[in-house]
FIKE-563679 format. One line per 2 residues: number of its first residue (from 1); their letters; for each residue x, y, z of C-alpha. Coordinates in steps of 0.02 Angstrom, whole numbers. Example, Ala and Ser with C-alpha at 12.3 -4.5 7.8 and 13.67 -1.06 7.14 Angstrom:
2
1) AS) 615:-225:390 ~ 684:-53:357
***
This chain:
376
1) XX) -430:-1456:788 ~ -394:-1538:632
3) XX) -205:-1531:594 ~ -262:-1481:411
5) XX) -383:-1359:405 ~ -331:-1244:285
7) XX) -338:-1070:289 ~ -321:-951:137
9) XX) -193:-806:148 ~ -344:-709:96
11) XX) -541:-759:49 ~ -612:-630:-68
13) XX) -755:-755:-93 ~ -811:-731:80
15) XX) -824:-545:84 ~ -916:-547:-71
17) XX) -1046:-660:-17 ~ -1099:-542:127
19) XX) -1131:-386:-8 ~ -1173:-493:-149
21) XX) -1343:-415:-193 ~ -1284:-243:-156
23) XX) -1129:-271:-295 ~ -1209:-368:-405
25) XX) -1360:-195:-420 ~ -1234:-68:-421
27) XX) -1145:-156:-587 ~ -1312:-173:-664
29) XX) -1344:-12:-619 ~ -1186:34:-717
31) XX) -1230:-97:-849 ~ -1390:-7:-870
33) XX) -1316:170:-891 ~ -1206:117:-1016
35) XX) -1077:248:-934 ~ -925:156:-910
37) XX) -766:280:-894 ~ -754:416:-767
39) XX) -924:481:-761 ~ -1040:497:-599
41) XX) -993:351:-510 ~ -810:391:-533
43) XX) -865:589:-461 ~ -965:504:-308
45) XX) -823:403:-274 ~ -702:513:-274
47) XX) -796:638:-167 ~ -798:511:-42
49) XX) -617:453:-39 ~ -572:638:-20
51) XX) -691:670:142 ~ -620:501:221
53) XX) -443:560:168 ~ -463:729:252
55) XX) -414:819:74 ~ -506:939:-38
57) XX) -487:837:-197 ~ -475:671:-249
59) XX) -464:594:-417 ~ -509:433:-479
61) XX) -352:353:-596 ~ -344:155:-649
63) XX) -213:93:-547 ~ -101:125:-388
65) XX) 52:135:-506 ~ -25:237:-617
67) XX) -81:361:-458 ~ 133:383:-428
69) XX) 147:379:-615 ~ 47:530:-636
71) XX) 79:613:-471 ~ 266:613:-514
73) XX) 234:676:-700 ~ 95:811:-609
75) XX) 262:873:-510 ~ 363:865:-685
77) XX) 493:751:-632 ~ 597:693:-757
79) XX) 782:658:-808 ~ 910:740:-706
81) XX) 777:744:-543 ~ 797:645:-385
83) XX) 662:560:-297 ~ 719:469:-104
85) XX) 590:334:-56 ~ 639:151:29
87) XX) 724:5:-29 ~ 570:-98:18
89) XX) 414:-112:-67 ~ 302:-157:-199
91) XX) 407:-123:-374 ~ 280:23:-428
93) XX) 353:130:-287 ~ 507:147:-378
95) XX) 478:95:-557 ~ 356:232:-585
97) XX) 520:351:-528 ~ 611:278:-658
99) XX) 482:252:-812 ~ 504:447:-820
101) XX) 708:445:-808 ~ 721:503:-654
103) XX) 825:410:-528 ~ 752:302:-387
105) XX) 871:376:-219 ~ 844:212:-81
107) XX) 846:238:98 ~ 834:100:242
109) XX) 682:48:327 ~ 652:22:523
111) XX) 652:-149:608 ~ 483:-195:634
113) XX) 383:-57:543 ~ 456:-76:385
115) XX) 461:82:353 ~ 569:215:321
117) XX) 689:273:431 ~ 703:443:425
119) XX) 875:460:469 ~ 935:401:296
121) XX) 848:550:204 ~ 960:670:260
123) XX) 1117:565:192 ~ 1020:558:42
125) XX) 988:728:-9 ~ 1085:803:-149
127) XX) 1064:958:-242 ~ 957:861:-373
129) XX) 817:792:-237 ~ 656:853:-305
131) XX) 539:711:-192 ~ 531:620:-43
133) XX) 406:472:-75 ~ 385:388:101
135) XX) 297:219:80 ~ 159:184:201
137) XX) 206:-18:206 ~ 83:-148:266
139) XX) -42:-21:335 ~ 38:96:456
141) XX) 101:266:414 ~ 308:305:453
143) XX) 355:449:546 ~ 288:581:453
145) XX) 323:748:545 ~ 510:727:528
147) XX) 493:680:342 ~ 392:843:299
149) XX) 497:964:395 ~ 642:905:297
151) XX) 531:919:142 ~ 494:1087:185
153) XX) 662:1134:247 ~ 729:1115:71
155) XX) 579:1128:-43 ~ 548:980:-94
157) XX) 387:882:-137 ~ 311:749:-33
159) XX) 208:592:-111 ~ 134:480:13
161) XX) 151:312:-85 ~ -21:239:26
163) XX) -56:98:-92 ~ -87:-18:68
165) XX) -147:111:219 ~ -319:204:171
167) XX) -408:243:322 ~ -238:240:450
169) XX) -186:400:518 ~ -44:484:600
171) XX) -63:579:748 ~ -242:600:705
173) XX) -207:648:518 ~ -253:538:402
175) XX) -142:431:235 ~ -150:566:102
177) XX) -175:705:179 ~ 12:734:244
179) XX) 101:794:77 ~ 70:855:-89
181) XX) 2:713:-154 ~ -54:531:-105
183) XX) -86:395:-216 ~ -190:225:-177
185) XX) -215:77:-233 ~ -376:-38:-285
187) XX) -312:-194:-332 ~ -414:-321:-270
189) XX) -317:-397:-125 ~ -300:-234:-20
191) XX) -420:-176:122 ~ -534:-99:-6
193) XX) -507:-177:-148 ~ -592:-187:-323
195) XX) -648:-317:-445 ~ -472:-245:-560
197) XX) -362:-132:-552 ~ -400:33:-489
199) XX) -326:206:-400 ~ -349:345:-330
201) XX) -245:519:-304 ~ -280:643:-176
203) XX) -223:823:-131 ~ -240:993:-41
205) XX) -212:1061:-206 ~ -316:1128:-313
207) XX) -189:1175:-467 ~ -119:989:-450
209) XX) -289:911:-439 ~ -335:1004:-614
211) XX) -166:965:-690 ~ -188:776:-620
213) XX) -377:773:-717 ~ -313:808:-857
215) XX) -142:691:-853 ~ -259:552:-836
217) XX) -352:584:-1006 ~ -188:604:-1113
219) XX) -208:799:-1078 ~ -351:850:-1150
221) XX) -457:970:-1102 ~ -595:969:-1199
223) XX) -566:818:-1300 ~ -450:829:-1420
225) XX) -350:994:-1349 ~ -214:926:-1276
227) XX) -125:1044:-1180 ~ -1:912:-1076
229) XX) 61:742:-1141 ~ -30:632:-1004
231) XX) -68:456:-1034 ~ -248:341:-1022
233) XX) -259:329:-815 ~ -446:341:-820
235) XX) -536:244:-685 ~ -689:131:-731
237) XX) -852:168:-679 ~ -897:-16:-629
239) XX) -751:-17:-510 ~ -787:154:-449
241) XX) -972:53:-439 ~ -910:-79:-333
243) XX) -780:15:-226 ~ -928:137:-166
245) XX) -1031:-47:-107 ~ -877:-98:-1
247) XX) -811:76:44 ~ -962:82:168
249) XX) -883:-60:258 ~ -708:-14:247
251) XX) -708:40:437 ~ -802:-114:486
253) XX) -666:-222:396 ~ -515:-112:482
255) XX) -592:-148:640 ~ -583:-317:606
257) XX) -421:-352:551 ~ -340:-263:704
259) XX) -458:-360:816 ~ -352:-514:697
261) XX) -185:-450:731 ~ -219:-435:930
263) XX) -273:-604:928 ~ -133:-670:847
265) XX) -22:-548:969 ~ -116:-645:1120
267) XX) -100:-825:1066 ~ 84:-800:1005
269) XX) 116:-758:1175 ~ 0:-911:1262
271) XX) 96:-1019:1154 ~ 286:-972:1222
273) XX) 386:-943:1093 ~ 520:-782:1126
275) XX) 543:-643:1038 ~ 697:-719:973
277) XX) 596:-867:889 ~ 458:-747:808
279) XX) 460:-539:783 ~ 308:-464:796
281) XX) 267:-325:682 ~ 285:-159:768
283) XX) 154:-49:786 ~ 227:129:814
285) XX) 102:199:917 ~ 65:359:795
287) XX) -97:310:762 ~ -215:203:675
289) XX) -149:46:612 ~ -251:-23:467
291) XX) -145:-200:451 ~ -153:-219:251
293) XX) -50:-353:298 ~ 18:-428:449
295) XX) 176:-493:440 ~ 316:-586:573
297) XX) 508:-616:549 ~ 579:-794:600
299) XX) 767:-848:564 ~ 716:-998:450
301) XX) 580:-895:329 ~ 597:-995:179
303) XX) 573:-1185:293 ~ 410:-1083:388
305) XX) 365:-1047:206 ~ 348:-1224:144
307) XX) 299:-1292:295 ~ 133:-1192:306
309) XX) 104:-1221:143 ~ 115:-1395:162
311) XX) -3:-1385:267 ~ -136:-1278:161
313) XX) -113:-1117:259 ~ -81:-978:171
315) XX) 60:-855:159 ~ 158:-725:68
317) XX) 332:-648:55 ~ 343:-478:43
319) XX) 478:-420:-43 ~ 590:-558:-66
321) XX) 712:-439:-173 ~ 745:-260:-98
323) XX) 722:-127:-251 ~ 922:-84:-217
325) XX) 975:-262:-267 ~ 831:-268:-430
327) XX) 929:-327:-582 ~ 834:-181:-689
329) XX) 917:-56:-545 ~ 1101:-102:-547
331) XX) 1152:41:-640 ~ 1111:132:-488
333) XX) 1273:78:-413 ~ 1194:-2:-250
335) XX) 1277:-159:-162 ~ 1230:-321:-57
337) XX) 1233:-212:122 ~ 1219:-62:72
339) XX) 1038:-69:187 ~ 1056:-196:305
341) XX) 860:-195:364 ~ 780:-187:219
343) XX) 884:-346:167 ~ 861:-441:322
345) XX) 670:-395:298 ~ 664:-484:123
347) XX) 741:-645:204 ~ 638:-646:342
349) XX) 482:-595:360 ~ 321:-678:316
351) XX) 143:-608:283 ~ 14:-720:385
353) XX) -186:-717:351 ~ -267:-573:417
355) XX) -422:-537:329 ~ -582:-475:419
357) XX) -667:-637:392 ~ -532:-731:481
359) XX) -602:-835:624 ~ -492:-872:784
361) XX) -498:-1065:755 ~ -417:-1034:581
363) XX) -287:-914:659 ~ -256:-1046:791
365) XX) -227:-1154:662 ~ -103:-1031:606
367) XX) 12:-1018:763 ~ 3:-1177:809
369) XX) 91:-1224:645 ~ 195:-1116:663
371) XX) 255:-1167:840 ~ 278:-1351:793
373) XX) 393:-1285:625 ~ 496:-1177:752
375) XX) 508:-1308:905 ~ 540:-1470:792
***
């Protein structure tokens, strides 16, 4: 095994040269047809997403920040409203909360899952709390039933911020399909990805889904009427084109990647090193783990960084800032320690390859890098 064989953090160029002809006919097809915003691609798309989601109604927007953009103005939140979501994520979970003056309310996360721990929503709530947006980080899904009963206990609105977990489920229910509203993400590194940015909302509800159809086209319904002030989150036909091509192997891909992450699980483990040395990520055991990403914790993260990609193998940090300690959020009043996990999260933990075309010599290559770093 050469000590340099490098392995990306993620090869798009791989996956596309197993559908190539198939996406390369369904953009001329689009080409062809001249049709290139919303249209019927976008409405066979979306009828798609929505069956796999287990929800009535699904539309098609350009972006997963734009999906919580316009799910949040759908729910008209707006200055004076609370929304409670966790301290660590991608910046769109939270940004999008406060592009409409409302105020981003942070909770902790669970060690391991990353996600959020449910026991911090309660000491969160305040008589402003309009939303509880529960991220579903790295592709597994939090503990939902807890979240929703609160939700419902007090009236509030659930958005399932699912940007990274399409197709995982929780207790047999899939991302989505939980709360009001669920909002995913397109962009081109996720499990489906497009060749852009693209999104997609879902719902149970039929008033939202018309109100969401028509925030996407500036409010207009027809053109020109505008009954809301919505903004341009149409979604592209040619994505909408491509995303149907790779949607069909969406499962196959899942299947994949968790066959990747129990193979790194097994030769972690044939290799020695403790729990102490490297954390695992946690699966909870609610359901169906989709592994967007698949990410470990280790004590020096930053040397393990450089290290690995000295040696061409690639990695990520995610988040290396919590959204409490964002520069653009300190008027929010939050502190160094004010959420212990989520900070200890940003220093230490480190996204490894996981992609479906992964082979095991690559991910060998992997954790056997990572063993020398950590026993030098």
């Amino acid at each position: 095994m050469s000590e340099l064989t490098p392995v990306p953090l993620l090869d798009l160029k791989a996956q596309y040269k197993t559908i190539k002809t198939e996406i390369d006919a369904a953009i001329q097809r689009v080409v062809e047809s001249q049709y290139f915003i919303l249209g019927p691609e976008v409405r066979a798309f979306e009828t798609e997403i929505a069956e796999y989601s287990q929800c009535e109604f699904a539309i098609g927007v350009s972006s997963g920040t734009d999906a919580l953009l316009a799910a949040l103005m759908a729910l008209e939140i707006g200055p004076g409203d609370e929304v409670i979501t966790t301290s660590f994520s991608f910046f769109a979970t939270a940004g999008a909360v406060a592009r409409l003056g409302a105020r981003p309310v942070f909770v902790d996360i669970e060690p391991g899952t990353y996600n959020m721990d449910v026991a911090g929503i309660e000491r969160a709530l305040t008589d402003r709390t309009r939303v509880i947006l529960p991220v579903q980080l790295f592709g597994q899904m939090p503990d939902m039933d807890p979240i929703l009963e609160i939700a419902c206990d007090r009236n509030l609105f659930v958005i399932e911020d699912a940007a990274q977990a399409i197709g995982s489920e929780y207790r047999g229910r899939r991302a989505g399909s939980l709360g009001d509203i669920g909002c995913f993400s397109f962009y081109p590194s996720k499990n489906l990805g497009a060749f852009g940015d693209a999104g997609m909302i879902v719902t149970q509800n039929e008033k939202l889904a018309e109100r969401l159809r028509l925030l996407r086209a500036h409010g207009a319904s027809p053109k020109y009427y505008h009954d809301l002030v919505g903004g341009n989150f149409r979604l592209d036909a040619i994505q909408a084109a491509v995303l149907r091509v790779k949607f069909k192997y969406l499962d196959q891909w899942t299947a994949a990647r968790q066959q990747n992450a129990g193979t790194y699980r097994r030769l972690f483990k044939k290799c020695g090193l403790t729990e102490d040395q490297i954390r695992m990520p946690l699966d909870a055991g609610y359901g169906r783990h989709i592994y967007n990403q698949f990410v470990i914790a280790v004590d020096d993260r930053d040397g393990l960084l450089n290290y690995l990609i000295s040696r061409q193998i690639g990695c990520e940090v995610y988040y290396p800032v919590p959204l409490h300690l964002q520069a653009c959020f300190q008027e929010l009043g939050y502190r160094e320690g004010d959420f212990p996990v989520s900070e200890a999260a940003a220093r230490h933990s480190l996204a490894l390859p996981v992609y479906p075309e992964l082979s095991e010599l690559q991910q060998s290559v992997v954790v056997e890098s990572i063993k020398k770093f950590i026993q030098s």
